[in-house]
VOTORKOL-607860 format. One record per residue: x, y, z of N, C-alpha, C in turn; residue in one letter; residue number from 1; chain. Coordinates in Angstrom, 3 decimals. Atoms other than C-alpha are relative to their C-alpha. Example, Ala and Ser with C-alpha at 12.3 -4.5 7.8 and 13.67 -1.06 7.14 Angstrom:
> 0.890/-1.190/0.000/12.300/-4.500/7.800/0.900/1.200/0.000/A/1/A;
> -0.820/-1.190/-0.060/13.670/-1.060/7.140/-0.770/1.090/0.730/S/2/A;
This chain:
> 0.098/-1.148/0.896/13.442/1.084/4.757/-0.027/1.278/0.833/X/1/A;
> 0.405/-1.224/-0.633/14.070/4.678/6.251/-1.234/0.396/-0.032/X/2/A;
> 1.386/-0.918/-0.889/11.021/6.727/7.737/0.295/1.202/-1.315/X/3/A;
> -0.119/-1.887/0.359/12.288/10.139/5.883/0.364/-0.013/-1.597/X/4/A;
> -0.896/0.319/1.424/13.279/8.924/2.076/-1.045/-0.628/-0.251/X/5/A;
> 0.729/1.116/1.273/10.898/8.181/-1.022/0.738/-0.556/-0.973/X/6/A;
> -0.950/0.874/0.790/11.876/5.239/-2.722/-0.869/-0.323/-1.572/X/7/A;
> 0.549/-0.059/1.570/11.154/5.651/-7.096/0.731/-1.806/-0.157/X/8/A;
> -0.500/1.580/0.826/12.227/2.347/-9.413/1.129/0.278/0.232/X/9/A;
> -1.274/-0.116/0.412/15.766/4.159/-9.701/0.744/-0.004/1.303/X/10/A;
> -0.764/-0.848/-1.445/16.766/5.657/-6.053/-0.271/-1.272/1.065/X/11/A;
> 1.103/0.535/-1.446/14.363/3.231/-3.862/1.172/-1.093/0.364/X/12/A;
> -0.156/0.757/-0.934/15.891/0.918/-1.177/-0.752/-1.290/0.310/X/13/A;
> 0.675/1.267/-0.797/14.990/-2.612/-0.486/-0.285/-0.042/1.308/X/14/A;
> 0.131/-0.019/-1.438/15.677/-2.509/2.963/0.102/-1.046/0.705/X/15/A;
> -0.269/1.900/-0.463/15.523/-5.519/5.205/1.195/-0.532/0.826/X/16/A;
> -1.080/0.139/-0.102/18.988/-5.344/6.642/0.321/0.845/0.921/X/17/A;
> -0.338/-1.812/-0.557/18.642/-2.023/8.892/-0.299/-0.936/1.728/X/18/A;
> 0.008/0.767/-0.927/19.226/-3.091/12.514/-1.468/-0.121/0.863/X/19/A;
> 1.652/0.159/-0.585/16.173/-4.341/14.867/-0.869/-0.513/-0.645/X/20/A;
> 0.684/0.046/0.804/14.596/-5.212/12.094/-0.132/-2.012/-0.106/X/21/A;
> -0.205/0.972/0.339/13.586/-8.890/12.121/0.658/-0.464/-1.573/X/22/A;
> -0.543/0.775/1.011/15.426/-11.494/9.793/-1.027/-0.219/-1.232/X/23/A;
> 0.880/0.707/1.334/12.374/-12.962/8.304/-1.121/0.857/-0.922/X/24/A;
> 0.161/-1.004/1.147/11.303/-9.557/7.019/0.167/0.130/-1.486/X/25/A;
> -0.830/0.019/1.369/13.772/-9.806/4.123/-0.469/-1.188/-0.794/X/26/A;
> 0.951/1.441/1.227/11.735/-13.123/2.869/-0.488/0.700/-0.748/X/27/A;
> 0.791/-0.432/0.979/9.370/-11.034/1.244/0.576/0.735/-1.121/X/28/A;
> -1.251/-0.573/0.815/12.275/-8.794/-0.467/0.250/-1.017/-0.828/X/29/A;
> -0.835/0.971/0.818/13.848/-12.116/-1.741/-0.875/-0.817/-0.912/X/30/A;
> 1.440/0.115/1.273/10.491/-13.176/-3.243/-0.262/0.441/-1.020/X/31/A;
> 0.450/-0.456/1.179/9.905/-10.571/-5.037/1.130/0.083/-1.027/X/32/A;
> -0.785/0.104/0.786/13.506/-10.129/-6.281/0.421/-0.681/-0.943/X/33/A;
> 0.159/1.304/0.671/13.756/-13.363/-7.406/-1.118/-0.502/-1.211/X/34/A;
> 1.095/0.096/1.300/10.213/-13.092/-9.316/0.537/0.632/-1.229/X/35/A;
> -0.113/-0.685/1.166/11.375/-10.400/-11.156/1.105/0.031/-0.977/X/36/A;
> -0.449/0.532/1.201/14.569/-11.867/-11.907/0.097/-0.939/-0.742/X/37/A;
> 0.496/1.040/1.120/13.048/-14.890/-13.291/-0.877/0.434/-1.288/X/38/A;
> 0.415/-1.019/1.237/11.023/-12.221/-15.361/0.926/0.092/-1.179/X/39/A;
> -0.688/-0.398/1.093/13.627/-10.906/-16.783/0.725/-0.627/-0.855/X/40/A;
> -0.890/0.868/0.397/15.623/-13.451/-17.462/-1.073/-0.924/-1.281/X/41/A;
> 1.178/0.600/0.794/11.960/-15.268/-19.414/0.413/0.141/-1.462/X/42/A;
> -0.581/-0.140/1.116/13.153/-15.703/-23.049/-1.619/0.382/-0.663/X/43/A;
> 1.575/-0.553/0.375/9.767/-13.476/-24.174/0.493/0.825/-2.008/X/44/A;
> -0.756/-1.628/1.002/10.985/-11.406/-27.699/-1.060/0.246/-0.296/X/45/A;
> 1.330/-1.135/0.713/7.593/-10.484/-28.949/-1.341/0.217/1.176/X/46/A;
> 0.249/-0.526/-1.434/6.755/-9.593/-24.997/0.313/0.825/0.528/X/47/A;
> -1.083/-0.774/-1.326/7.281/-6.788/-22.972/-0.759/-0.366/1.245/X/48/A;
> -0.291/0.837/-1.615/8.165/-7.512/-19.833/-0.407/1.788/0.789/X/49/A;
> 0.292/-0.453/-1.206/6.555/-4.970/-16.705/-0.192/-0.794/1.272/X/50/A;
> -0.087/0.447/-1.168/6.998/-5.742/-13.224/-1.093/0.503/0.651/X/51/A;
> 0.742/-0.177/-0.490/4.160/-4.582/-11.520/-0.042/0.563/1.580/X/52/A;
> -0.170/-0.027/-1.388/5.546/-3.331/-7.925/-1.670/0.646/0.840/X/53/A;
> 1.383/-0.445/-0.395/1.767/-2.627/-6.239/-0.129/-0.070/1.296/X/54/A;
> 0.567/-0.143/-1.433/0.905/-0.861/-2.768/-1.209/-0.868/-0.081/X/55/A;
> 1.107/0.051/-0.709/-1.939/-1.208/-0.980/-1.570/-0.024/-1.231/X/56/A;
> 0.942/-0.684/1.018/-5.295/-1.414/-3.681/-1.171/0.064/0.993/X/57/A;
> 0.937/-0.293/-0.807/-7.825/0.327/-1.391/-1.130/0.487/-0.844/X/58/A;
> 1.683/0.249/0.928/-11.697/-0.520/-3.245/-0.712/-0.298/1.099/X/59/A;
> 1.090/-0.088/-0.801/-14.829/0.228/-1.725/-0.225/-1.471/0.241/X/60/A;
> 1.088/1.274/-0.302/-17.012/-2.888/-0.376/-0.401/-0.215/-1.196/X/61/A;
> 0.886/0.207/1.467/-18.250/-4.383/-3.305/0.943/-0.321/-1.393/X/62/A;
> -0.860/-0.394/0.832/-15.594/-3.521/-5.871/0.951/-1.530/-0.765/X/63/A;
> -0.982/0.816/0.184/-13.799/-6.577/-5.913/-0.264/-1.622/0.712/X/64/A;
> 0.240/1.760/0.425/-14.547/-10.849/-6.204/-0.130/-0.564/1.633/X/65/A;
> 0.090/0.557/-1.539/-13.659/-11.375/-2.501/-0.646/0.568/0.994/X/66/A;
> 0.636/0.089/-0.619/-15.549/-11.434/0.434/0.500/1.256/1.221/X/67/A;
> -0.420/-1.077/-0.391/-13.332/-8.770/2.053/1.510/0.349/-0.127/X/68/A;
> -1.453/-0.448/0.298/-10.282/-6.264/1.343/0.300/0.914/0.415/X/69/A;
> -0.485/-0.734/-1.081/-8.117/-4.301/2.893/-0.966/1.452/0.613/X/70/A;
> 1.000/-0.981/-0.767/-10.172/-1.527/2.849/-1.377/0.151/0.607/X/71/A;
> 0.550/-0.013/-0.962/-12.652/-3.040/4.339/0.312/-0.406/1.371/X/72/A;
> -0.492/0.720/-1.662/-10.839/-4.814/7.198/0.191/1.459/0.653/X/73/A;
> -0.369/-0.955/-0.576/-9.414/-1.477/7.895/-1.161/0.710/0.669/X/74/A;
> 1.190/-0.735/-0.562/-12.557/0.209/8.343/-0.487/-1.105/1.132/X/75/A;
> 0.822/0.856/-0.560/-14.111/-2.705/10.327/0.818/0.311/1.497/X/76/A;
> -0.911/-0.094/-1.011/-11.132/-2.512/12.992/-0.027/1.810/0.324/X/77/A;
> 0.497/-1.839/-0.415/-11.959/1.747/12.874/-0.787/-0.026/0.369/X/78/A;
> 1.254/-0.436/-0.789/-15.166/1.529/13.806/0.002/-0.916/0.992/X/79/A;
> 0.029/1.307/-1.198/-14.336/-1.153/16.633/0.820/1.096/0.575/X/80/A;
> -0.428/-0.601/-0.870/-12.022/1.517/18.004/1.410/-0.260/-0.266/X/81/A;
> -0.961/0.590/0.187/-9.158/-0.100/16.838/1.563/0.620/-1.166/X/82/A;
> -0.813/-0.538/0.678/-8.113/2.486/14.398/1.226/1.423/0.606/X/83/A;
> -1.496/-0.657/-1.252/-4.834/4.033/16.281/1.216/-0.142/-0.553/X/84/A;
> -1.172/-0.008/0.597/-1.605/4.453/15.514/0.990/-1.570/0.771/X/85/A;
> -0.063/1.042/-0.824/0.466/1.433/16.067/1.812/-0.297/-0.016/X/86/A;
> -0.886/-0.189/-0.447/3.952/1.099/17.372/0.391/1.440/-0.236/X/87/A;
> -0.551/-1.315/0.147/4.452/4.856/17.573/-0.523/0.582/-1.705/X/88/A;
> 0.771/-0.469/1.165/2.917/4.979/14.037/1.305/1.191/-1.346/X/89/A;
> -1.025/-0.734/0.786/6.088/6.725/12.188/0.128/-0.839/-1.240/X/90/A;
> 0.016/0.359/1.395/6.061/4.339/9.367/-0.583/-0.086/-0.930/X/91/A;
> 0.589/-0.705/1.282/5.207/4.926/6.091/-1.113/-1.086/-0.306/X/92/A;
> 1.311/0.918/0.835/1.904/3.202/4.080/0.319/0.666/-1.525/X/93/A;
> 0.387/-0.386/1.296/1.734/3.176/0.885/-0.926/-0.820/-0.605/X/94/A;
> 1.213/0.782/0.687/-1.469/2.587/-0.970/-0.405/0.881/-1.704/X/95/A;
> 0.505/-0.783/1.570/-3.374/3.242/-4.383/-1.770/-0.588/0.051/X/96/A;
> 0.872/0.090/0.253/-6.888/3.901/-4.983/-0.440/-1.077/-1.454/X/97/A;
> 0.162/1.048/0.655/-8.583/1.106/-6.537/-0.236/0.627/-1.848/X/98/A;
> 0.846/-0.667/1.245/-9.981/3.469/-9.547/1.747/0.409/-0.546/X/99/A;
> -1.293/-0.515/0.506/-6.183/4.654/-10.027/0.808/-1.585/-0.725/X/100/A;
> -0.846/1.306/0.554/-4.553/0.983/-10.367/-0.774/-0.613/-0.891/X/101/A;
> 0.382/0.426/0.880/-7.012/0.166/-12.881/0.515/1.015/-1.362/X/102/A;
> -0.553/-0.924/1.320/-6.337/3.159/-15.058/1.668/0.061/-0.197/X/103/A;
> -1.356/-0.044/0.374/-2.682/2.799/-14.354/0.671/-1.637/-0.480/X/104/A;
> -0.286/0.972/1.014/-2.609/-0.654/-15.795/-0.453/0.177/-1.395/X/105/A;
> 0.153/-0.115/1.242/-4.495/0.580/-18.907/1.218/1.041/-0.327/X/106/A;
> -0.891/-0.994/0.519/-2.062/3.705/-19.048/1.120/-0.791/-0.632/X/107/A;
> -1.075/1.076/-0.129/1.238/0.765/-18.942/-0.429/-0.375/-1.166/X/108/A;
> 0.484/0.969/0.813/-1.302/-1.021/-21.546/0.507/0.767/-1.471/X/109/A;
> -0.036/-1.675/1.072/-1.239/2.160/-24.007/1.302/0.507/0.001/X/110/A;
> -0.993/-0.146/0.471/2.216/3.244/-23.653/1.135/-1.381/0.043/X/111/A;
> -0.604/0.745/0.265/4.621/0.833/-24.857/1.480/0.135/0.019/X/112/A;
> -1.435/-0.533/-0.139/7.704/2.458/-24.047/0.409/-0.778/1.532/X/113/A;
> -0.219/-0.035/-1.632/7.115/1.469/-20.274/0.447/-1.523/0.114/X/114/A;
> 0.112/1.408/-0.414/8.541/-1.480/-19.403/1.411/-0.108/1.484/X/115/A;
> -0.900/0.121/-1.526/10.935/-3.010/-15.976/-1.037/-0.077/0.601/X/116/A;
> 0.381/-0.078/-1.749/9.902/-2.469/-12.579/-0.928/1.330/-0.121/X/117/A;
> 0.824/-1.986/-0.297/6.721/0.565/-12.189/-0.531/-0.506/1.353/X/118/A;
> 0.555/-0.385/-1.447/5.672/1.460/-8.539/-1.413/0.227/-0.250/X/119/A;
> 1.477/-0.266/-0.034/1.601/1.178/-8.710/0.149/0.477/1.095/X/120/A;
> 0.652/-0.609/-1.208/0.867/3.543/-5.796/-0.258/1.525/-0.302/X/121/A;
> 0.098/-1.307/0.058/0.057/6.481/-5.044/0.764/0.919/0.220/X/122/A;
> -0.764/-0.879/0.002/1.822/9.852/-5.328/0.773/0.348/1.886/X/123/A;
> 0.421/-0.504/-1.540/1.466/10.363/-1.382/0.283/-0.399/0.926/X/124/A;
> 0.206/1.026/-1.206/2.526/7.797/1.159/-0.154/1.003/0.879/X/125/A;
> -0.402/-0.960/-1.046/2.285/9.083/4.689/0.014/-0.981/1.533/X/126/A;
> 0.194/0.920/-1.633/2.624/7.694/8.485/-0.938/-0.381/0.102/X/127/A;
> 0.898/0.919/-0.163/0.960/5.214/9.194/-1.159/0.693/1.316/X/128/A;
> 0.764/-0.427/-1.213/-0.620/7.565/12.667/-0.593/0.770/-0.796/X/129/A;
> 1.034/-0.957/0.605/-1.872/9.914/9.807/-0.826/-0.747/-1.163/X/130/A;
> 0.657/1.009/1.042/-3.054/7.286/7.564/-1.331/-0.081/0.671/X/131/A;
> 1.273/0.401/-0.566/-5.467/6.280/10.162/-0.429/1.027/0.587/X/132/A;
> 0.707/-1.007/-0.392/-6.140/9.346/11.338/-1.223/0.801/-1.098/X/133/A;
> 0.646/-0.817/1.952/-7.450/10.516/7.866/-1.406/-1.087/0.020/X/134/A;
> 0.404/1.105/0.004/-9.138/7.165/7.581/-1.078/0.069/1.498/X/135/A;
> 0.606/-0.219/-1.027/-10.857/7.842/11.067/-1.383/1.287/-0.137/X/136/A;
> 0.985/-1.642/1.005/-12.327/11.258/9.510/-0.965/-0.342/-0.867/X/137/A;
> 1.340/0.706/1.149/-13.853/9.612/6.710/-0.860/-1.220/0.239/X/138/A;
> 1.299/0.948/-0.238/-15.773/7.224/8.587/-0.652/0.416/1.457/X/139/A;
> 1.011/-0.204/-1.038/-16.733/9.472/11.273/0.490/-0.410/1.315/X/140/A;
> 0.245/0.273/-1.166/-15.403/7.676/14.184/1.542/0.629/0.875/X/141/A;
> -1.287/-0.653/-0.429/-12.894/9.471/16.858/0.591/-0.473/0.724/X/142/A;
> -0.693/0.575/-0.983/-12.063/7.169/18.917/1.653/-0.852/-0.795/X/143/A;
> -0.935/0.677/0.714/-8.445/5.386/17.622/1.230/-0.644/1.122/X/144/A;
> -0.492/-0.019/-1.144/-7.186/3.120/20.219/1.904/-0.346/-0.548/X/145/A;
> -1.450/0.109/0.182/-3.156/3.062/19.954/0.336/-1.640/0.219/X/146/A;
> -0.607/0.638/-0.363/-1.074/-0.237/19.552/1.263/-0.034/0.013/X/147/A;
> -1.930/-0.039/0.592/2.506/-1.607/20.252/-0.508/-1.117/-0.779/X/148/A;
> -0.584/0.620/1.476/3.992/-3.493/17.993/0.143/-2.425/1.400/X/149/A;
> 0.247/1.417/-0.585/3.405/-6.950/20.825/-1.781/-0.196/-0.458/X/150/A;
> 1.676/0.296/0.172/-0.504/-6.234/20.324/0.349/-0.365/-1.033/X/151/A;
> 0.370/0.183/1.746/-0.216/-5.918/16.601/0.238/-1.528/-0.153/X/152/A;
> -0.198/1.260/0.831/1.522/-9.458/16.282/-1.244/-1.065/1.179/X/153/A;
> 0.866/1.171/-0.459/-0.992/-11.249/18.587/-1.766/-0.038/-1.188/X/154/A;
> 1.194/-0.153/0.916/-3.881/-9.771/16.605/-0.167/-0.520/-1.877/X/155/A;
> -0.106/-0.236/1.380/-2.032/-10.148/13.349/-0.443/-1.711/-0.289/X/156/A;
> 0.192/0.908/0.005/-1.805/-13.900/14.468/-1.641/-0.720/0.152/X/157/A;
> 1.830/0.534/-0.067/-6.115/-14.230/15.095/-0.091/-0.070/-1.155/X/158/A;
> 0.564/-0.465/1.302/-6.512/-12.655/11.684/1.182/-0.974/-1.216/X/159/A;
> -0.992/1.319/1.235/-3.502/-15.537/10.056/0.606/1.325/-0.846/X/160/A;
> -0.398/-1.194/0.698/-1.901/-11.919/8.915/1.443/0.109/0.643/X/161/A;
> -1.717/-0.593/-0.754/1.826/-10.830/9.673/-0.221/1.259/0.699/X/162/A;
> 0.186/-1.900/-0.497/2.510/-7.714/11.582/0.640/1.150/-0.528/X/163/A;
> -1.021/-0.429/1.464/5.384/-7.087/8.786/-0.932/1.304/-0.573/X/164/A;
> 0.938/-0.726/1.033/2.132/-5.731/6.562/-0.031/1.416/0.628/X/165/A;
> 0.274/-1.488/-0.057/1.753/-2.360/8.942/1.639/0.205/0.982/X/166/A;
> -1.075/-0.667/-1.024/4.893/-2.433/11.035/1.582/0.706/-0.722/X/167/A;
> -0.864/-0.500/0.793/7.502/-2.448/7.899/-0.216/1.651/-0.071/X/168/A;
> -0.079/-1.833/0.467/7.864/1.705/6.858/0.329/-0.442/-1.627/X/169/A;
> -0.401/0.446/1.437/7.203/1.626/2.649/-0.836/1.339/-0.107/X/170/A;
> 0.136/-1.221/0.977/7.568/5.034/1.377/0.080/-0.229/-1.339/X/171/A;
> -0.599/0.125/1.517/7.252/4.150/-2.103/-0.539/1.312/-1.261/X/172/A;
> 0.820/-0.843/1.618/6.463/6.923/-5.474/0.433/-0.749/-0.746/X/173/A;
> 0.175/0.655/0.857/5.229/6.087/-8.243/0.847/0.671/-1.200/X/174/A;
> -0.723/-0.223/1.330/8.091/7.255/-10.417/-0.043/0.247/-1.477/X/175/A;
> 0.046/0.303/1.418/7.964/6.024/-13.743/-1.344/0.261/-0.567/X/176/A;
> 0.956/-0.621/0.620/4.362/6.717/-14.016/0.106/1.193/-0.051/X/177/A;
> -0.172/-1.387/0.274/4.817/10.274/-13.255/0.673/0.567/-0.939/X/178/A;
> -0.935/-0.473/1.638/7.704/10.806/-16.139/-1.158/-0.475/-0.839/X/179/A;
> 0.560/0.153/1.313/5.417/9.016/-18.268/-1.108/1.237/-0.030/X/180/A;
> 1.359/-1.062/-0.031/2.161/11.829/-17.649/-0.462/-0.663/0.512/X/181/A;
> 0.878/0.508/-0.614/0.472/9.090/-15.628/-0.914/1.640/1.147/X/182/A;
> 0.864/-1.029/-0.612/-2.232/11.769/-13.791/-1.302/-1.036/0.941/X/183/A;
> 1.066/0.918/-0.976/-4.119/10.266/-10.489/-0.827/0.258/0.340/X/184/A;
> 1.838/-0.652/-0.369/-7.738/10.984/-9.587/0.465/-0.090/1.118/X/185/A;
> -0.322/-0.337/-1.409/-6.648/10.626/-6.168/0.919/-0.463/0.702/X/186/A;
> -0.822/0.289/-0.155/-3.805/11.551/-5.390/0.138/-0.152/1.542/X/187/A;
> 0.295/0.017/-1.552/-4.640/12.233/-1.551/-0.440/-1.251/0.725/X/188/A;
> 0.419/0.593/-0.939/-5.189/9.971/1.403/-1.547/0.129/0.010/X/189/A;
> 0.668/-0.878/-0.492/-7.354/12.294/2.743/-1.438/-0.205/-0.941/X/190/A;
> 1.349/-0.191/1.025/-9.852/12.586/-0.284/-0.239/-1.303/-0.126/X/191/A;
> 0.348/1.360/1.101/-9.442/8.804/-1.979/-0.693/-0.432/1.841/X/192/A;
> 0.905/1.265/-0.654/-10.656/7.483/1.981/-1.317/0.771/0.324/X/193/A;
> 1.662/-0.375/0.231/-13.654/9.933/1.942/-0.938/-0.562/-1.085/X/194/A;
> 0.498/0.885/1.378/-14.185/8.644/-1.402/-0.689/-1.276/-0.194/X/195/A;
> 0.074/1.331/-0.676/-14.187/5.272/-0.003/-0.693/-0.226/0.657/X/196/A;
> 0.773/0.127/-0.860/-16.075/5.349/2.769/-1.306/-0.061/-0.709/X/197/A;
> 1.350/-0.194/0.852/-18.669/7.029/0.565/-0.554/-0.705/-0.726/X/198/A;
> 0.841/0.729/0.668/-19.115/4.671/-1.864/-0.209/-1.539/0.799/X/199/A;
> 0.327/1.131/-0.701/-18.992/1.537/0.798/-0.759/0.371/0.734/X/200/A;
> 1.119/-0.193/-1.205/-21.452/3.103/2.816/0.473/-0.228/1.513/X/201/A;
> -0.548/0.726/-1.621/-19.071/2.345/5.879/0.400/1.520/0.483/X/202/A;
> -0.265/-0.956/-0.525/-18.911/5.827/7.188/-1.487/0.498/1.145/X/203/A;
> 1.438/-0.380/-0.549/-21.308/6.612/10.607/-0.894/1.008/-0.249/X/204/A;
> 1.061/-0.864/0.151/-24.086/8.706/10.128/0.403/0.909/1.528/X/205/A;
């Protein structure tokens, strides 16, 4: 996926195909494509059909059934020092505040016009070196040690994680909510991981 181009439901780019780019990248592409056109294809008539495309859902500690989620790993690896930019850090993140992807499934729930493919994220992506830089701010700590992209996959392999998850670039907007009036409590990085921190208590004193 280009670095410099946001990708809506209509304009956006799969990607997967751009040179350098491992092969087995494009698995996850062909996954989802394939879900959604077994969706569509679902003989539903008194169903509508939404696709659900969903960044990152970054919820405090606590927030959510499992024992830990992204936004806490992230923090855990920030305050270890670990939060750094990582292969040169130019590629995009895209995430959505946990308080936003709940209200933007009731919004979806409530209008009934919406249906296909909607982009759950946030208005905002940004580089992944300012992601964590932001993210570094709101928990206080300044240290952010830099990786390449050989660290990331040895580490990604301790943690049974790909290195795909931060090394891909996914500029995505949320399109179709925005035509509809969807309106985000936070639309910022910047604010939703102060936000965050704050209510997980994971920010140093």
């Amino acid at each position: 996926m280009p670095f410099d181009a946001p990708n809506d439901e209509k304009t956006g780019l799969l990607g997967g195909d751009e040179p350098g780019v491992p092969a087995y990248w494009k698995r996850s592409i062909d996954i989802a494509t394939a879900w959604e056109g077994t969706l569509a294809e679902a003989p539903t008539p008194h169903t509508r059909k939404v696709a659900l495309r969903t960044a990152m859902v970054m919820a405090p500690r606590g927030d959510v059934a499992t024992t830990d989620n992204i936004f806490s790993v992230l923090s855990t690896l920030t305050r270890l020092g670990l939060g750094g930019a990582v292969a040169g850090g130019r590629q995009y993140v895209s995430w959505i505040h946990g308080d936003d992807f709940c209200a933007a499934v009731d919004f979806i729930l409530d209008h009934a016009e919406i249906e296909g493919a909607v982009n759950v994220a946030a208005p905002n992506p940004l580089p992944q070196r300012e992601f964590m830089a932001a993210l570094r701010e709101a928990l206080h700590v300044r240290l952010g040690l830099p990786a390449t992209a050989w660290m990331l996959s040895i580490g990604a392999a301790v943690m049974n994680s790909d290195p795909e998850l931060l090394l891909k670039s996914r500029r995505v907007v949320p399109g179709r909510l925005l035509d509809a009036g969807f309106t985000f409590a936070h639309p910022s990085w910047r604010e939703a991981a102060a936000d965050l921190a704050h209510r997980s208590g994971a920010a140093k004193a």
